[in-house]
BADO-382407 format. One record per atom (N, C-alpha, C): y, x, z; residue in one letter. Coordinates in steps of 0.1 Angstrom, whole numbers, padded with zeros to 4 digits, always signed. Layout:
! residues N
YXZA...
***
This chain:
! residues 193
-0632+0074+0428X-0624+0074+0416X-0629+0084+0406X-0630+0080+0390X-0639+0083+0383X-0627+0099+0383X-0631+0113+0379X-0621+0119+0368X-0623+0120+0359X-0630+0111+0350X-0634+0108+0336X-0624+0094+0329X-0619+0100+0321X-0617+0086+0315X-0624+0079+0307X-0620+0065+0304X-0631+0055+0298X-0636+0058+0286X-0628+0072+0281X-0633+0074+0266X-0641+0090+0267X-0644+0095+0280X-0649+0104+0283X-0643+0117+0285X-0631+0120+0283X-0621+0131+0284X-0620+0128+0298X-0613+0141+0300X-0608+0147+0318X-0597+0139+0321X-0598+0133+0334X-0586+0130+0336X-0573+0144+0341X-0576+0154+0348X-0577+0164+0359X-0573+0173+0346X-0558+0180+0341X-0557+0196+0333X-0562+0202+0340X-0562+0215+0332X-0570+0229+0333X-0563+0231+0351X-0569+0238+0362X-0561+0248+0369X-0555+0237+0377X-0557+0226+0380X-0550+0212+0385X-0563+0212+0396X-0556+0208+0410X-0563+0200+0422X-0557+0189+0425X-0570+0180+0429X-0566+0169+0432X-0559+0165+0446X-0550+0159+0447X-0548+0158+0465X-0549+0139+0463X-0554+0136+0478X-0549+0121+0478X-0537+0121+0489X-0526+0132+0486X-0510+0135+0495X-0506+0129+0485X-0491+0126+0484X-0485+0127+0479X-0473+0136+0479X-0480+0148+0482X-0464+0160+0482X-0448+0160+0476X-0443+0160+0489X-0427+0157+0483X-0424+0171+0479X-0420+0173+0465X-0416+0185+0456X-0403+0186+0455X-0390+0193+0457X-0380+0188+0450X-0370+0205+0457X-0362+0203+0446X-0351+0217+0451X-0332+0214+0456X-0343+0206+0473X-0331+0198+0478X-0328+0186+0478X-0323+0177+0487X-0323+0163+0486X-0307+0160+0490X-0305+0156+0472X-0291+0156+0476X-0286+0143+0478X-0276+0138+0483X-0265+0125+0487X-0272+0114+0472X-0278+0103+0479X-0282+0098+0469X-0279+0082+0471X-0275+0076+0460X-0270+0061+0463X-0281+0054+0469X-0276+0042+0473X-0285+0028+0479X-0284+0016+0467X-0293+0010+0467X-0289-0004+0460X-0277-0009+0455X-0273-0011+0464X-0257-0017+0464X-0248-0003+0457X-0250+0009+0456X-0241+0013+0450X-0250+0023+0435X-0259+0019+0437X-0266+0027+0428X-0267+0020+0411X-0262+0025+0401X-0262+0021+0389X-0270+0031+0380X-0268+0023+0364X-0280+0030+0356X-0271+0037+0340X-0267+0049+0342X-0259+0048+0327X-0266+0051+0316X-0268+0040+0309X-0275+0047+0289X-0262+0049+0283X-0264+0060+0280X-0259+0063+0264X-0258+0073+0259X-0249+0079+0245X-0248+0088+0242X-0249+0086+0230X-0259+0091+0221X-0259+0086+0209X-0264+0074+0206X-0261+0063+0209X-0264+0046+0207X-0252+0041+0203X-0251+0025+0198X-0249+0018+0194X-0239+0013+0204X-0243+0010+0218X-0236+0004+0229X-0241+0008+0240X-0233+0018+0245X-0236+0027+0258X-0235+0012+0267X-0243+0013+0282X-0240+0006+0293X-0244+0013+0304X-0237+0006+0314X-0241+0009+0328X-0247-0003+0335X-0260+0000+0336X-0261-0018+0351X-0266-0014+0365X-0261-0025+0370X-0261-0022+0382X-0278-0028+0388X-0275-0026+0401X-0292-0025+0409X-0297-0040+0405X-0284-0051+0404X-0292-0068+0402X-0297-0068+0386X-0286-0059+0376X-0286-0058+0362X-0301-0054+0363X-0305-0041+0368X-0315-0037+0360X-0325-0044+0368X-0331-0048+0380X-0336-0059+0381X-0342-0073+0375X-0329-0074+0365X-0330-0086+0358X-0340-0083+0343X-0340-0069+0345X-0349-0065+0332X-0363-0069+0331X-0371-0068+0323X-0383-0072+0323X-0393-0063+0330X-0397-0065+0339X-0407-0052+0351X-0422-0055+0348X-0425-0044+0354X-0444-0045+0349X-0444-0035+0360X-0461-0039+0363X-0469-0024+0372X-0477-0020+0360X-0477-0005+0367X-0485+0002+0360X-0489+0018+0368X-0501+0024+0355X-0508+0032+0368X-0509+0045+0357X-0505+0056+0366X-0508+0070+0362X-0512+0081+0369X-0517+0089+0360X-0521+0101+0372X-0508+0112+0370X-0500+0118+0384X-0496+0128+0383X-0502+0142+0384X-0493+0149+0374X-0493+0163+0377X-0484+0173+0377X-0486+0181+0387X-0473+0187+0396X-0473+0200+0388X-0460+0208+0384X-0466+0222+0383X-0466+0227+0387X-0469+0230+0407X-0474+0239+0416X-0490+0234+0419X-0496+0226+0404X-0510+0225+0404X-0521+0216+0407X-0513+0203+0417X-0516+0194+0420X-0516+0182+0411X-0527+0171+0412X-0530+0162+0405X-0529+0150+0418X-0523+0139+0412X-0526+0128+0423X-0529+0120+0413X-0544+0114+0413X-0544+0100+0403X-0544+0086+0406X-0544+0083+0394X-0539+0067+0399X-0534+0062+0411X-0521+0065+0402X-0507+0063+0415X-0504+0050+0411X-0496+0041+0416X-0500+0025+0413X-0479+0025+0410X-0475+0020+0402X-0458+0017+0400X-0455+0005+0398X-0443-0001+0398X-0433-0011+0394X-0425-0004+0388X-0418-0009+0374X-0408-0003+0371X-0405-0009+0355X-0392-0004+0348X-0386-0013+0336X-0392+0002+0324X-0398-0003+0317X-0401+0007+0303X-0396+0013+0300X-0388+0028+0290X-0380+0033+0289X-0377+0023+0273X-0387+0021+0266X-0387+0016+0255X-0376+0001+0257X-0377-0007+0271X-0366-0022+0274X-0355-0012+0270X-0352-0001+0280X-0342-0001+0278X-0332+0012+0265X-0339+0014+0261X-0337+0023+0242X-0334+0009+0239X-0341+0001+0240X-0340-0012+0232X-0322-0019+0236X-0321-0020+0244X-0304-0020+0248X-0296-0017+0241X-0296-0001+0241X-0285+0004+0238X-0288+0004+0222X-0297+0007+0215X-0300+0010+0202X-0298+0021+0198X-0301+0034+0203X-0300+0047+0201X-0300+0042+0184X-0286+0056+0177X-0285+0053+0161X-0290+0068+0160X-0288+0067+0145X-0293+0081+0138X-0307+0087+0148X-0312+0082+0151X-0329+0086+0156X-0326+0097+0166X-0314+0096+0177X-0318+0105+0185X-0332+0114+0189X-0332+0125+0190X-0346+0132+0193X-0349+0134+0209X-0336+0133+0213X-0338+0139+0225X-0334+0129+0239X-0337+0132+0248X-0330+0124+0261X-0330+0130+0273X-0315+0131+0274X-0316+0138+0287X-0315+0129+0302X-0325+0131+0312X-0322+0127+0325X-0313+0126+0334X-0305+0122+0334X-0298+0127+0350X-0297+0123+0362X-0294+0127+0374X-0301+0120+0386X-0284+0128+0394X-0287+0123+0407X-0280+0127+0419X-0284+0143+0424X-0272+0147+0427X-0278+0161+0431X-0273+0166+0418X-0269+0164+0403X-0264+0171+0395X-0279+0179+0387X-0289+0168+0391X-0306+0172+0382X-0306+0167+0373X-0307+0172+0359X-0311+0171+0349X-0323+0172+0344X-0334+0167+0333X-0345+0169+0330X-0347+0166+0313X-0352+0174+0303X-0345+0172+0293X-0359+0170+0287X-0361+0160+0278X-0372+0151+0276X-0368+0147+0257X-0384+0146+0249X-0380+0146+0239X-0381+0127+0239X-0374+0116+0227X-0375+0106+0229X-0392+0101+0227X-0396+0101+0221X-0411+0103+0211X-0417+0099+0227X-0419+0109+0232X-0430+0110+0246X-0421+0102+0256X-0408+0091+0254X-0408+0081+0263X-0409+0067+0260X-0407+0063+0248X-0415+0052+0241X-0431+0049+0239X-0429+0037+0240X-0441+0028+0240X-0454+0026+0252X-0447+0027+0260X-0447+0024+0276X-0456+0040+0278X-0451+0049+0273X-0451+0062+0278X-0445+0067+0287X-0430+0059+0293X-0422+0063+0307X-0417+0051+0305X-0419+0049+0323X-0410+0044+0330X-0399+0044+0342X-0386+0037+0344X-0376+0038+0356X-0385+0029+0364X-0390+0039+0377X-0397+0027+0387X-0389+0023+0398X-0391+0018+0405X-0387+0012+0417X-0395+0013+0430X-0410+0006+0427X-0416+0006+0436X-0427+0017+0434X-0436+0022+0442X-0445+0026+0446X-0459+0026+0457X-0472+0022+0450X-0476+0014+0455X-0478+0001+0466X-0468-0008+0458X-0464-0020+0462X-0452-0020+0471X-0446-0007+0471X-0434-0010+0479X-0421-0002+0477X-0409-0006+0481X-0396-0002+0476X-0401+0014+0473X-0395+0024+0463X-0395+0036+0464X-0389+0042+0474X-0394+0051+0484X-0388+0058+0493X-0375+0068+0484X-0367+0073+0495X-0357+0078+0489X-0363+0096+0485X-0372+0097+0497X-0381+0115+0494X-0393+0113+0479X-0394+0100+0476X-0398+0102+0461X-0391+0096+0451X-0376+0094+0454X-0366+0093+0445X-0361+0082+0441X-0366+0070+0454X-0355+0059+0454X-0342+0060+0455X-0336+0047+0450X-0338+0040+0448X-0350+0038+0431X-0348+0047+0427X-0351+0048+0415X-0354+0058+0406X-0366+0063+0397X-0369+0077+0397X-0374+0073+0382X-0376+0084+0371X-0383+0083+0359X-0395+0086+0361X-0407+0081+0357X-0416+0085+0356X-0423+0088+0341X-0420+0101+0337X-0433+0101+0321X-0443+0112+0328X-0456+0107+0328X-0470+0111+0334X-0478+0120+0322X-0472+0119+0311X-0478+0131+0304X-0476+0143+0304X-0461+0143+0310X-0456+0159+0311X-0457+0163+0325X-0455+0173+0329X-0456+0179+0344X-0440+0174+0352X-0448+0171+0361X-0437+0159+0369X-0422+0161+0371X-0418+0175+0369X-0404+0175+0371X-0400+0171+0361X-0403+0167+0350X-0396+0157+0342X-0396+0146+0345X-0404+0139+0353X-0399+0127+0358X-0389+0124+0374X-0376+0128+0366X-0362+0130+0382X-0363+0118+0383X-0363+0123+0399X-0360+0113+0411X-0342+0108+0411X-0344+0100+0417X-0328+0098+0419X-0323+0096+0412X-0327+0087+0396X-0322+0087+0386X-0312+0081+0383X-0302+0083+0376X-0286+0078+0374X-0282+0071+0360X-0291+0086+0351X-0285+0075+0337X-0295+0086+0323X-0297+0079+0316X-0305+0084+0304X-0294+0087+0293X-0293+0099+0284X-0285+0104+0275X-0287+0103+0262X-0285+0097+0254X-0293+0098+0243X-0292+0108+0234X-0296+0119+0224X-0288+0128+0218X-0293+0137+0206X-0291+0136+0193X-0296+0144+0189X-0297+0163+0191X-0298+0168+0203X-0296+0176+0210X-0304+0179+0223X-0308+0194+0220X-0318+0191+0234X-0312+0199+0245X-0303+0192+0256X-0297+0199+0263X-0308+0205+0275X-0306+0217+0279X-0322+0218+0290X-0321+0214+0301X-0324+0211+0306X-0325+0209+0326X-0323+0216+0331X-0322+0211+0350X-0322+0220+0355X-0334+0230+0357X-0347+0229+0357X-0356+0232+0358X-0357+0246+0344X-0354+0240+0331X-0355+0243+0321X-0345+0259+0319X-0334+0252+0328X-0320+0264+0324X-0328+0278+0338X-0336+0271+0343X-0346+0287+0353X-0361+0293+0349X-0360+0291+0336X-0369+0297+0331X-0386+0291+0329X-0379+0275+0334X-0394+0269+0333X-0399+0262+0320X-0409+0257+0313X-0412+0256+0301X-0400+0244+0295X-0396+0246+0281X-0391+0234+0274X-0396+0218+0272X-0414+0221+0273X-0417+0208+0273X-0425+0203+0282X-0436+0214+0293X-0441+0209+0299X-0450+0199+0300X-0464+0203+0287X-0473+0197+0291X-0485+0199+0298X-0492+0193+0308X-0503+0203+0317X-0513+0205+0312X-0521+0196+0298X-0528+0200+0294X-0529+0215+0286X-0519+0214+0283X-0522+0234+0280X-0508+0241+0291X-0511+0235+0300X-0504+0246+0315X-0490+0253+0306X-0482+0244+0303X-0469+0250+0294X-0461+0249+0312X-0462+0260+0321X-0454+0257+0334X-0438+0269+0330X-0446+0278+0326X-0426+0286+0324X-0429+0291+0310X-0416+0295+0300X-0413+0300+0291X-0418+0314+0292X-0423+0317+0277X-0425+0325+0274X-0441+0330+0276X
***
């Protein structure tokens, strides 16, 4: 596998190793639904908050797709293979109004991850399901997990519950212990300040 992309840039940020693991990262694995009881809540600043359930968001329009992660304990896994609904299907639902900026994550376990909207539109993030070709395990955040591959992975929570929409940037958990606001690995933004 090339670490070039097709247009000649690095795949691999600065200070990043590659593993072909997929290291389970997380602070704690808390009580997390199954299918059957697992739902998805949008809202906040939209139009029409909803919640659907595991058949609802199923019913959404799915796609695979492929990205490289990167961890910020420095690890790179590329071309990781997904199934999953666009963040853009579902913006598109609710109709975020007045141009929310912000979106906050939330997951099981009481994990938050606070994400600007910009960097999850236009199939820049997605809510996956599967992982290469199969149900998401629950240690990578099945039933269901966000994935945006631009920023350093703990912005993409596992265990995901419900997207916030807001003009407001509430911080994470990650965020509220001193780790960076936006977390991008091309310039190693890993903690504040």
């Amino acid at each position: 596998m090339s670490t070039l992309r097709p247009d000649g840039r690095p795949r691999i940020p600065p200070n990043q190793v590659v593993t072909q693991k997929f290291p389970v990262m997380t602070a704690g694995t808390p009580k997390t639904a199954d299918k059957e009881t697992w739902s998805l809540t949008l809202d906040g600043d939209v139009e029409q908050a909803i919640t659907l359930d595991w058949a609802g968001f199923q019913a959404l329009p799915q796609r695979e797709f492929s990205a490289d992660l990167h961890c910020v304990t420095r690890w790179s896994k590329l071309g990781t293979l997904w199934r999953g609904v666009a963040v853009s299907v579902l913006a598109d639902l609710v109709r975020p109004i007045s141009d929310p900026v912000y979106v906050q994550a939330r997951a099981d376990g009481n994990y938050t991850a606070n994400l600007r909207l910009v960097d999850m539109l236009g199939d820049k993030a997605f809510v996956a399901t599967e992982f290469d070709g199969k149900p998401l395990s629950v240690e990578h955040g099945g039933p269901a997990r966000l994935v945006v591959p631009d920023l350093y992975l703990w912005k993409s929570a596992k265990w995901l519950r419900g997207l916030h929409f807001s003009p407001y940037d509430y911080k994470g958990f990650w965020e509220k212990l001193g780790y960076h606001n936006y977390g991008d690995p091309w310039k190693e933004q890993r903690f504040r300040g």
